[in-house]
C-alpha positions, 0 to 999 in steps of 0.5 A, spaced: 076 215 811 075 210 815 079 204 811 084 209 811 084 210 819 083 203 820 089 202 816 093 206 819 092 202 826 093 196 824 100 200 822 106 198 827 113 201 827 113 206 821 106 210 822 106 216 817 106 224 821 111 220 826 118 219 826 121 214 824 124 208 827 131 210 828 136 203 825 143 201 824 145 196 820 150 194 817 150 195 808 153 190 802 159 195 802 160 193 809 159 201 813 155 201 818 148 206 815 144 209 821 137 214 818 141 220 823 147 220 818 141 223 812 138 229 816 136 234 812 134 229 806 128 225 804 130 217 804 126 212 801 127 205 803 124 199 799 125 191 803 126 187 798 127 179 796 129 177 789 126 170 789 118 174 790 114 175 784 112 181 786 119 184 786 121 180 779 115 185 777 118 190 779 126 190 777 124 185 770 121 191 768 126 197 770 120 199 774 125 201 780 131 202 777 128 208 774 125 211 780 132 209 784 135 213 778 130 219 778 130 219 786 139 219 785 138 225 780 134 229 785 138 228 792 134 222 794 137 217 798 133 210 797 136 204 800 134 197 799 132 192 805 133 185 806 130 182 812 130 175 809 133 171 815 140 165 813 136 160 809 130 163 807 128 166 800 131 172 799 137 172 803 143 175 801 150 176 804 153 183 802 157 179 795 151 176 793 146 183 794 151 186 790 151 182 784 144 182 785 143 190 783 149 189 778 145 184 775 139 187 774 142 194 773 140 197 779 143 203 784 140 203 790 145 209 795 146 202 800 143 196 800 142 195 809 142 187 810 138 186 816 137 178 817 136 178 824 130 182 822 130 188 826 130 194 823 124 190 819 120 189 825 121 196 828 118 199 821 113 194 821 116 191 814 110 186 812 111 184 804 116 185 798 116 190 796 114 194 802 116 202 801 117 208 806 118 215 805 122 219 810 123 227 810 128 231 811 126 232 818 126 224 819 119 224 819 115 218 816 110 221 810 109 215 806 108 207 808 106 202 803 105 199 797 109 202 790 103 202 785 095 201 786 096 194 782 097 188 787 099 183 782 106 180 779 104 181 771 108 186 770 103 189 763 099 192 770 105 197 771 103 202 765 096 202 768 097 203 776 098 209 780 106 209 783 105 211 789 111 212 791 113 218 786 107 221 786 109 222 793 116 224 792 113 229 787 108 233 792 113 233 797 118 235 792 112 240 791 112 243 799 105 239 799 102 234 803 103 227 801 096 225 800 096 217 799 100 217 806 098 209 808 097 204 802 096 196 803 103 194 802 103 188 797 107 182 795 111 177 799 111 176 805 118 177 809 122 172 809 124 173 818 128 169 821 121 166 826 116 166 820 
């Protein structure tokens, strides 16, 4: 309880049982994205950085793009989040984001390019993958990692707890998200002064 309290100090931005930080950003399909336009329906945001071991883990695997798919079937709206700044790994331009999730058969709802790092501070986006969960009421009820298995071997994923669609499940439940803040793991993101 007290790790759990501790952690949930050290959060900035996104702090679950609080709104979420507003944002509006511009997406790889080039239309302004703002939280307001998904009332009424939970949003996941996952940040994200093709070039770090811990997402490879992830999309090598098919990990996400099953939860992206589930999420899609069930009225989710999940949305990437690059906060990679111009230069530095992980930076996309919306052509190059694109042909990233063609590549790897991923379907995000939007993919948010957000290298001026704003909409990542003000979430407090520490790593990628960084994950968030949002409800309906624009209310923040998951902040953290994906699984309990901090490492890049993708044979970990059979074994790991996801917290993610564990969360999406008990709210999809009516229930309280139990795990509501996680260390987020992976690589740290890639901003603009970092």
């Amino acid at each position: 309880m007290l790790n759990a309290f501790v952690s949930l100090l050290a959060l900035v931005g996104a702090i679950p049982g609080q709104p979420a930080p507003a944002f509006s950003e511009m997406s790889a399909e080039g239309t302004e994205i703002s939280l307001g336009q998904f009332d009424g329906k939970t949003v996941v945001l996952e940040w994200t950085n093709d070039g770090c071991p811990f997402v490879q883990k992830h999309y090598n695997s098919n990990n996400i793009q099953l939860l992206q798919k589930r999420a899609a079937a069930e009225g989710i709206v999940w949305i990437q989040v690059i906060s990679s700044a111009e230069g530095k790994q992980g930076y996309a331009d919306a052509a190059r984001a694109k042909q990233l999730n063609e590549a790897r058969g991923a379907q995000p709802a939007h993919v948010l390019l957000d290298a001026d790092g704003s909409m990542g501070r003000a979430y407090g986006a520490k790593t990628t993958p960084h994950m968030f969960i949002i409800d309906g009421e624009g209310i923040v009820r998951y902040n953290g990692a994906i699984d309990t298995i901090p490492t890049a071997d993708p044979e970990d994923i059979q074994h790991a707890q996801n917290y993610v669609s564990t969360a999406l499940q008990q709210m999809k439940n009516g229930g309280e998200v139990v795990t509501k803040v996680s260390k987020p793991y992976g690589c740290s993101v890639k901003y603009a002064d970092s």
